[in-house]
N, C-alpha and C positions, 0 to 999 in steps of 0.2 A: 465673341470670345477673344480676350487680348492674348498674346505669346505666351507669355507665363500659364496662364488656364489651358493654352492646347497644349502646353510642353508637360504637364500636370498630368493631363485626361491620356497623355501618349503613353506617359509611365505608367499610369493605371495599367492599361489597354497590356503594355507591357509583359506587368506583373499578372497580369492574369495566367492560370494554369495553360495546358498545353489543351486537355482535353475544354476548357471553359471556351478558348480561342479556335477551337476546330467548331464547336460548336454554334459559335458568331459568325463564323465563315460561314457555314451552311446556312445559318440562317437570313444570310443578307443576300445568299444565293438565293434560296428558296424566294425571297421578298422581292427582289430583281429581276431575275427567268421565269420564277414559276414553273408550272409544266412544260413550259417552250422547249425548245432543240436548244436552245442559248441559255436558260439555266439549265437541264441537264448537261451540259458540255462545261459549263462553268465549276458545276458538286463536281463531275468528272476530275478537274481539273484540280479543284482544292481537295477531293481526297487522295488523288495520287501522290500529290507534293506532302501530304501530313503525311501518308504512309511508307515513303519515298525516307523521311528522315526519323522512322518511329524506330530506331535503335539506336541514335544517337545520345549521348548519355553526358558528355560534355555538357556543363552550365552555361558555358561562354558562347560557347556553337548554339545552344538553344535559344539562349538569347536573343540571340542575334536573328536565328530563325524566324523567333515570335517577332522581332522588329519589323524583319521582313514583310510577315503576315497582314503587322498592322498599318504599315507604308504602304502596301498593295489594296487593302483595303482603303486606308482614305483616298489614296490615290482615283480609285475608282469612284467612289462619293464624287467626289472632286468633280471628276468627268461628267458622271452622267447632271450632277447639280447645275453643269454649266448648260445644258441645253433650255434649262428652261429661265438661268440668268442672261440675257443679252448682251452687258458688258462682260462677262465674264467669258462668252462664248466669243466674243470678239478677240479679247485678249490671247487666248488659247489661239483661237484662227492665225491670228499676226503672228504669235512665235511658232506655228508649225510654217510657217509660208518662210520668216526667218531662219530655220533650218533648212529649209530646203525641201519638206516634207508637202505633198500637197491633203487637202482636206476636202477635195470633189467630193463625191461620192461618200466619205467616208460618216456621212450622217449625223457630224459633230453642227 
């Protein structure tokens, strides 16, 4: 997918309703945890945050919400796709070590 097509597929993602995007959350939770302790703590977590801002009414504030939403989610893609990419997981490794961050333990 070149820039233009993810910059496209993000507005999509975007525009989508409030409840269509709480919905994707769960369900990429559900597809990621599972039953585990780690997806229940993950639904935990996206419906606190949806219910957390369900009275906001501002378009600009919402927006930006749902930006939020959909940053955290590919962000997360991102993450877990790199384990099973080996350049990719490399790349990740070097910029956390370049922070300063270490990544022992941490299963990446």
């Amino acid at each position: 997918m070149n820039p233009a097509q993810f910059k496209g597929a993000m507005g999509d993602a975007i525009a989508k309703t409030t409840p269509q995007l709480y919905r994707d959350c769960l369900r990429l939770v559900s597809h990621v945890g599972g039953q585990s302790a780690k997806g229940r703590a993950m639904k935990m977590m996206v419906t606190t945050e949806f219910r957390k801002h369900a009275d906001v009414t501002d378009e600009k504030e919402l927006e930006a919400l749902r930006a939020n939403a959909v940053r955290a989610l590919s962000n997360y893609m991102v993450y877990e796709s790199s384990s099973k990419d080996p350049r990719l997981k490399a790349k990740i490794n070097r910029e956390n070590v370049g922070d300063g961050q270490t990544t022992k333990g941490a299963g990446v």
